[in-house]
N, C-alpha and C positions, 0 to 999 in steps of 0.2 A: 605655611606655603609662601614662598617667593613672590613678589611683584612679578607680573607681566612687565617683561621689557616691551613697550609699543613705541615703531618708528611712525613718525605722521609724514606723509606725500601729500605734496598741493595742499599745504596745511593753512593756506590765506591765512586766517582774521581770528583763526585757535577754536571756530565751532569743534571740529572733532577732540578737542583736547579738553575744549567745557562739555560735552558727550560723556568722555570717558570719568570726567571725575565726578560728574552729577549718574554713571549708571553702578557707582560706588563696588567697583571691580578693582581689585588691589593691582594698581597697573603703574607705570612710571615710561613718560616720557623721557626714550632716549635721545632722540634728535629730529626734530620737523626742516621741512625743505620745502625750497617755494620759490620762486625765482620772482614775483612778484614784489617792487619796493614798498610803496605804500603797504600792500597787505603783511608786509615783514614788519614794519612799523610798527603796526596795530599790535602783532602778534608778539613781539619783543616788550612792547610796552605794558602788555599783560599776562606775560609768561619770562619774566628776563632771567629767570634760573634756566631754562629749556633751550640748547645746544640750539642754535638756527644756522643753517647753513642756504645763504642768502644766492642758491644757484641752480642752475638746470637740474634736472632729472638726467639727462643726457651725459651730462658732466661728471657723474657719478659711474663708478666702476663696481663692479661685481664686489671685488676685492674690498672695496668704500661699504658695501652694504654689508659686508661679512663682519666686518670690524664692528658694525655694531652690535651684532650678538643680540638681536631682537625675536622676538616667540610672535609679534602680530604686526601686522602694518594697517594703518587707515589711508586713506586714502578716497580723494572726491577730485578725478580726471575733469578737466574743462566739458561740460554738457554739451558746448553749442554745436559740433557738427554730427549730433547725434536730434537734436528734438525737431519737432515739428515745426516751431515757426525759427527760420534761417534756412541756409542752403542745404541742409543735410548733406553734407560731403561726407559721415563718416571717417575713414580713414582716411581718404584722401587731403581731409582737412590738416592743415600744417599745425593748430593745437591739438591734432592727437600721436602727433610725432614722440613726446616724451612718454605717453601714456606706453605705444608701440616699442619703445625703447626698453622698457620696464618687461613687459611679456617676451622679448628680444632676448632676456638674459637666460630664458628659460626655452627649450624647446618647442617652439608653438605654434598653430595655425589660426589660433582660437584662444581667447579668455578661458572663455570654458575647456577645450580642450587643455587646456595645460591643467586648468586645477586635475581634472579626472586623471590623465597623466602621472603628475606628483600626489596622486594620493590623498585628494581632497575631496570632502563632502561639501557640497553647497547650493542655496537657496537662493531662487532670484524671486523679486517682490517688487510690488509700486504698492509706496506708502503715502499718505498724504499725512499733513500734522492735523485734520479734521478729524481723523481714527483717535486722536490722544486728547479731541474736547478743544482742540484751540482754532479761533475764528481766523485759519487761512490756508487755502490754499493750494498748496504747494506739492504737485504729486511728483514723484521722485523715484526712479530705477535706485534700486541698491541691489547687494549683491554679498551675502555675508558665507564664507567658507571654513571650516577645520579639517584639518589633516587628524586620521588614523582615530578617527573616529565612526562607526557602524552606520549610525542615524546622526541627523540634526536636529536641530529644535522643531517639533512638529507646533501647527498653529493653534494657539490655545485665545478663540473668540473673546473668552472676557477681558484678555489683557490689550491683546490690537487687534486691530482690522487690516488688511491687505488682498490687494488684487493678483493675482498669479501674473506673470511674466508673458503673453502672447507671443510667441515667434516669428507666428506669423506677418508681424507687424511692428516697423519701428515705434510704435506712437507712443507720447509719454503720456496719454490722456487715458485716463478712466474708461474701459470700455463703453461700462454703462452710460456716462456723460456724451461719449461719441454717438452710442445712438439715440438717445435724446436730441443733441447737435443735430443730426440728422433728420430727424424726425420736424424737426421745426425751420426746418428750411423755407417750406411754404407757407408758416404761421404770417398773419400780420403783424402789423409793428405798432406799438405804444406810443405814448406825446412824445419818450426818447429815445432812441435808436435801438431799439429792444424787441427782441421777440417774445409772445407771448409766455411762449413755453418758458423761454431765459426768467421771466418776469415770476413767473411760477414755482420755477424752481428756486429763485432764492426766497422767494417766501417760504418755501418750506422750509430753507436753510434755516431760518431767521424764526422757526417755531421749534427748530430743535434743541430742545433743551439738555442737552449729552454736550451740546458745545458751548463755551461760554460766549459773554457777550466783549462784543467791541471794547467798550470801555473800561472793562477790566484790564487791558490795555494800555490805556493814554494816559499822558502823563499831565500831571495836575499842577501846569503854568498859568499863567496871569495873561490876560487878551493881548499886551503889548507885545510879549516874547512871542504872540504863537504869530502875530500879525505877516512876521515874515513867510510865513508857508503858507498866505495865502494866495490862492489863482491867479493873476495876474489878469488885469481885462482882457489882455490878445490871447489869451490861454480862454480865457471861459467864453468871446465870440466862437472861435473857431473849434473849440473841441468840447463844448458843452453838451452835446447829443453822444460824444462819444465816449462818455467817461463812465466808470463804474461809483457808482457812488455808495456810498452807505452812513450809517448815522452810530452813535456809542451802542445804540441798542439792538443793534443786527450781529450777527451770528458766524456772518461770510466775511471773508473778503477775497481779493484775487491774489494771485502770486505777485509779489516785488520783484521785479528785472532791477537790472545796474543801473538803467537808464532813468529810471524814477527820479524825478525833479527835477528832468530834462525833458523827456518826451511825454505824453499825457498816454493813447493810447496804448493800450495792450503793456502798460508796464505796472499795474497796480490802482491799486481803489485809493480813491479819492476821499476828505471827510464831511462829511456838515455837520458844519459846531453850531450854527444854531438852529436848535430844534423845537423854535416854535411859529419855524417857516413851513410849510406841506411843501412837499419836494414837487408834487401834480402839480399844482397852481401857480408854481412858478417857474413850471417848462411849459404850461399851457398857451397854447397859440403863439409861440415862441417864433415862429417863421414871420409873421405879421408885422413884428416891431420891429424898431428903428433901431440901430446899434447903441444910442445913449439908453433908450427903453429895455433892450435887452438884459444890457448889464446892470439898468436897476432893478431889475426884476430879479436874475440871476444871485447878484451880490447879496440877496437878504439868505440867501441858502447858508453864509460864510464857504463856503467851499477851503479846505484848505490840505497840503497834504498834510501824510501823515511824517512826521520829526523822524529821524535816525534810530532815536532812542524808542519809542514805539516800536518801528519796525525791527528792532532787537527785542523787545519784547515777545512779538508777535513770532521770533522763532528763537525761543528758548533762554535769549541769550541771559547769563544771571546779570543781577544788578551790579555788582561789579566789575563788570567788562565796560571798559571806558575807552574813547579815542584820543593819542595824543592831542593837544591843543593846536597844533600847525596841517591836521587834517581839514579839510575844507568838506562842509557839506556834502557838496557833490560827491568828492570824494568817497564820502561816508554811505551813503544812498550808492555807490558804485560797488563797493568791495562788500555791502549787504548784499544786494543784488546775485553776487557772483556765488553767497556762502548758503551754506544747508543749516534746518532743523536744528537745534541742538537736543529736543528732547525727543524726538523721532530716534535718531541716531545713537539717543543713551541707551531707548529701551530697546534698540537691536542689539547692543553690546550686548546688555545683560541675557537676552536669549538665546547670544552666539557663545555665552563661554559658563551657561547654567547647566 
């Protein structure tokens, strides 16, 4: 049998194309697109046999996609004006303009209505990479379809978990998590900015042993190199009640935004390197002290993020995926941010073309 010719869309930083070769489907990238520089960069720098065309989706003509004579497309549309925290502009958002452009080419009112249209079977799911044992995350709308085929892959519990698709609702959250969320609206609140329930539930997390632990994870440098990632005093006065923290030996963590190592909340967990501070006793009566007192109290926790390379770890990425040298940091934490799963995404391949 022939390779899959597979074109990659919005192909940033090569996750789908480390996807497809870690879900060991005899497949061959023909050509990925991304208008994005940096994430072309990255993606050149670690695919430089693989045709990149450094431009719009827009830019591209019907005739442009024929030529390539492709049997699958990947493809991961910009999320933001589809989830819950940002404007929710959906389509009205100006980054769903290429996406729009793309279903454009085809007769449609609807995603879905066009697959059903041309002759497609397909599945919608929220996956998180928690279903696959790994301590993050990250729940995710997918959407995998084949033509001229009867059924799909029906869900087989011992290999993944997944949530069915609600219509009724744009939310990318867990159902179940949202009414927990809700349920704990009127819990009290902990020494740190935490509800009870919140506090509860990741203890459970953090005794499930189907998930590995945090440190399986980190990467095993010397206290001078990690010194750099750590908190910053104006970072741990002001956002210390509102950070998610965790330690090598917990089980969770939260989703990575781009923003991570910029802004503290809501972009990802925090670490404590050392662990033989109690995290209680050193958020205790924390309101009482003086800001020199706070941050001695505070700093014995080490607080620090987590490196680039971790959080490549933490979604899939293989050890060989490396950043050019003139990527900066941020940078790197930015185009993480923007990118999916990689072993999430392999084992849908393998269930979309088994």
């Amino acid at each position: 049998m022939e390779n899959i010719r597979v074109l990659e869309l919005y192909s940033g930083i090569g996750g789908m194309h480390y996807a497809l070769t870690e879900s060991g489907v005899g497949a061959e990238v023909v050509a990925a697109v991304d208008v994005n520089t940096t994430a072309n960069e990255i993606y050149k720098h670690n695919f430089p046999n693989t045709p990149l065309h450094p431009k719009t989706i827009e830019g591209m003509t019907l005739d442009d996609f024929n030529k390539l004579t492709f049997d699958m497309i990947l493809m991961s549309p910009p999320c933001q004006p589809f989830t819950r925290i940002g404007l929710q502009g959906d389509i009205s958002d100006p980054r769903t303009k290429s996406f729009l452009y793309i279903l454009d080419l085809l007769p449609r009112e609807s995603m879905v209505k066009t697959l059903i249209e041309c002759g497609y079977n397909y599945q919608e799911l929220l996956v998180s990479p928690t279903c696959l044992g790994m301590p993050n995350s990250r729940l995710r709308y997918f959407l995998i379809a084949k033509m001229n085929c009867s059924t799909l892959w029906r869900q087989n519990p011992s290999c993944m978990c997944f949530f069915p698709v609600s219509h009724s609702s744009a939310s990318t959250t867990c159902p179940e998590e949202e009414r927990r969320e809700t349920q704990a609206e009127d819990a009290g609140v902990l020494y740190k900015l935490e509800r009870i329930q919140d506090a509860e539930r990741k203890s459970r997390q953090n005794r499930d042993e189907s998930v590995r632990q945090i440190g399986d994870y980190l990467e095993n440098h010397g206290g001078e190199e990690m010194e750099q990632y750590l908190l910053s005093h104006k970072t741990l006065l002001r956002y210390a009640l509102l950070m998610d923290i965790v330690r090598p030996t917990c089980r969770r963590s939260v989703c990575f935004t781009k923003g991570y190592g910029h802004y503290v909340e809501g972009t990802g967990s925090v670490l404590q390197s050392c662990m033989e501070t109690d995290m209680e006793s050193a958020f205790r009566s924390l309101e009482l002290l003086s800001d020199e007192e706070k941050l001695q109290q505070l700093s014995r926790l080490k607080l620090r993020y987590f490196t680039p390379r971790e959080i490549a770890n933490l979604m899939g990425f293989p050890k060989h995926f490396t950043f050019p040298k003139n990527i900066s940091t941020k940078q790197q934490y930015r185009v993480l941010g923007n990118s999916l799963n990689v072993h999430v995404v392999a084992r849908l391949i393998q269930l979309l073309v088994s």
